[in-house]
C-alpha positions as a Markdown table, in Angstrom:
| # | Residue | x | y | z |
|---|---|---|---|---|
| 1 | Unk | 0.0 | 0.0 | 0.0 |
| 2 | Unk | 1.4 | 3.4 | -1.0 |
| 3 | Unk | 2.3 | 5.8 | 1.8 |
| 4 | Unk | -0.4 | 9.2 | 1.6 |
| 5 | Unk | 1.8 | 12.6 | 1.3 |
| 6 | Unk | 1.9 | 14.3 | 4.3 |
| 7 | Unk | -0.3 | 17.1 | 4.6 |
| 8 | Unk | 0.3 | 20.7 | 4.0 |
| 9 | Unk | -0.1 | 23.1 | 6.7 |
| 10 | Unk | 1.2 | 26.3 | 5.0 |
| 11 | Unk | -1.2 | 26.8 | 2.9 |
| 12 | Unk | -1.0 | 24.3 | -0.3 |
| 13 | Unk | 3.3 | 25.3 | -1.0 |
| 14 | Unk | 5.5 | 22.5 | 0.2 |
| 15 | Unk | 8.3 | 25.2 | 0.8 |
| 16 | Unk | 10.3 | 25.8 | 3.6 |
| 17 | Unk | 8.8 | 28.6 | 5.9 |
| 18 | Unk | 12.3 | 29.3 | 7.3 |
| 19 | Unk | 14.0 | 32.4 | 5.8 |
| 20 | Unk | 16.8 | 30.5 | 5.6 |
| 21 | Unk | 16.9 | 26.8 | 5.1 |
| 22 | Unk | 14.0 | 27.9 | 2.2 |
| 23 | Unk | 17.0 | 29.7 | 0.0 |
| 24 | Unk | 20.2 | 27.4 | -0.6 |
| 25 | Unk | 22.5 | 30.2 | -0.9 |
| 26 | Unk | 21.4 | 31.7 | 3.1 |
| 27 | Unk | 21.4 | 27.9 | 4.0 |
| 28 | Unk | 25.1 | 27.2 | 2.9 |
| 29 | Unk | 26.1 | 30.8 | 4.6 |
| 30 | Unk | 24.6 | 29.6 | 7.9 |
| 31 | Unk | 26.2 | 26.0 | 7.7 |
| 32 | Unk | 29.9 | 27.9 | 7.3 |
| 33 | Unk | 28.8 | 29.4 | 10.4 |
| 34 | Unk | 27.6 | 26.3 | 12.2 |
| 35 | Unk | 31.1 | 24.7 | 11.3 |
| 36 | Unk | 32.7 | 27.0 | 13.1 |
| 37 | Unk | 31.2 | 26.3 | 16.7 |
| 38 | Unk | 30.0 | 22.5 | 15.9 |
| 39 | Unk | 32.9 | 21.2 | 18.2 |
| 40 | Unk | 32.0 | 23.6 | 20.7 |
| 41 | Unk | 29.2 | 21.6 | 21.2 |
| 42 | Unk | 28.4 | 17.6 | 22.1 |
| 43 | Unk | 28.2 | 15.7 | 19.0 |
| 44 | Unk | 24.4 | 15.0 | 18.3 |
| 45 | Unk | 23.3 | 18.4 | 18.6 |
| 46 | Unk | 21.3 | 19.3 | 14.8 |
| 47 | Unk | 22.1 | 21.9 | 12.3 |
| 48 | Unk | 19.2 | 24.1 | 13.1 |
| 49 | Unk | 19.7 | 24.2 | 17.1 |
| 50 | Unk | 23.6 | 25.0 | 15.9 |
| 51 | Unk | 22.2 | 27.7 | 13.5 |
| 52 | Unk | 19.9 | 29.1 | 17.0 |
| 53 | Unk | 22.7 | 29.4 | 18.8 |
| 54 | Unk | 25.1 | 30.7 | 16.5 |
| 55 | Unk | 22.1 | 33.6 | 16.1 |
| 56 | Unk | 21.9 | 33.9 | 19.7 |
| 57 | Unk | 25.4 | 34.6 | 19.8 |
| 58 | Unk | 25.5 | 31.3 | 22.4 |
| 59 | Unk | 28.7 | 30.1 | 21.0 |
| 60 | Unk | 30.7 | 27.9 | 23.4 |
| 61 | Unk | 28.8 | 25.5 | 26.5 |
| 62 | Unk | 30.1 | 28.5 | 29.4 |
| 63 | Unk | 27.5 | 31.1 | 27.3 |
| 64 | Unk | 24.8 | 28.7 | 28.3 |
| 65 | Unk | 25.3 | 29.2 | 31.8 |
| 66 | Unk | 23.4 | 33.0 | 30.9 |
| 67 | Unk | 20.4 | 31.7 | 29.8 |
| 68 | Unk | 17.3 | 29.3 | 31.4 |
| 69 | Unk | 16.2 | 26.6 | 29.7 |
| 70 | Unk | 12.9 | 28.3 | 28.4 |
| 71 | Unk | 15.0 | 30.7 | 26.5 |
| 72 | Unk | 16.8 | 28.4 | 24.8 |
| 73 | Unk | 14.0 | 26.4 | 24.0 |
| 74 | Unk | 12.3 | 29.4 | 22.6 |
| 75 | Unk | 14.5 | 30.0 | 20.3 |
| 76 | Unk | 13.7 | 28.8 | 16.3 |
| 77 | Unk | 15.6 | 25.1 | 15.5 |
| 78 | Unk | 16.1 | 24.4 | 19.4 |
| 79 | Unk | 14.3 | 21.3 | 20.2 |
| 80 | Unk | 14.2 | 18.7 | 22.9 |
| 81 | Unk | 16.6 | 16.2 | 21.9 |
| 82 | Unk | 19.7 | 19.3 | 21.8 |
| 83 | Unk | 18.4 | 20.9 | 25.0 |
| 84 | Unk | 19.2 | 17.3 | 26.2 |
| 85 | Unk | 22.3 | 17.1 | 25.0 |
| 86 | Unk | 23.3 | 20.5 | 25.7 |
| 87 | Unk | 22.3 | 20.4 | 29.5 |
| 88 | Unk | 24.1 | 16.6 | 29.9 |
| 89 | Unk | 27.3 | 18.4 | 28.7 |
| 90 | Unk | 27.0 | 21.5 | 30.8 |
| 91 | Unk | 26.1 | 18.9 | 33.5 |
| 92 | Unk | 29.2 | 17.2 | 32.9 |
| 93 | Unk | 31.5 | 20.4 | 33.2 |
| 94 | Unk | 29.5 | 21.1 | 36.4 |
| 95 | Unk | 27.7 | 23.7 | 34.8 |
| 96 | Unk | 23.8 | 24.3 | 34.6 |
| 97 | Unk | 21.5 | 26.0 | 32.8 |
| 98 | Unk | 20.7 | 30.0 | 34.4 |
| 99 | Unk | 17.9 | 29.9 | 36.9 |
């Protein structure tokens, strides 16, 4: 049995509401600037949370210490599975998340 396509919740245009993963040329810009903080970061943690952070100007584990959970979590690309990762490294530096 064939799979049904997923449905569209933008509207009826199956592009990319992101400003910058919809154009190729933005998307490449922001994965020069991922690169350059990826090992800053546990190994795991996507693309888009790198590209959140990177925006945020969060760009080493020790700038996480400034801001609560909620706040990172708030922030476009940051989901569940990289707040996990990021707050088991800070963890393991003895570091936590701001209060």
């Amino acid at each position: 049995m064939a799979r049904k396509p997923k449905a569209n919740l933008t509207g009826g245009s199956s592009e990319s509401l992101c400003p910058i993963t919809a154009q190729s040329r933005l998307r490449l810009a922001a994965d020069r600037q991922t690169d350059s903080i990826k090992d800053n970061f546990p190994a795991g943690v996507a693309k888009p949370a790198l590209r959140a952070l990177h925006a945020a100007g969060l760009t080493t584990l020790d700038y996480l210490t400034r801001v609560s959970e909620a706040e990172l979590a708030a922030l476009h690309g940051m989901g569940p599975k990289a707040i996990g990762l990021l707050r088991a490294a800070l963890n393991a530096q003895g570091l936590r998340f701001r209060a």
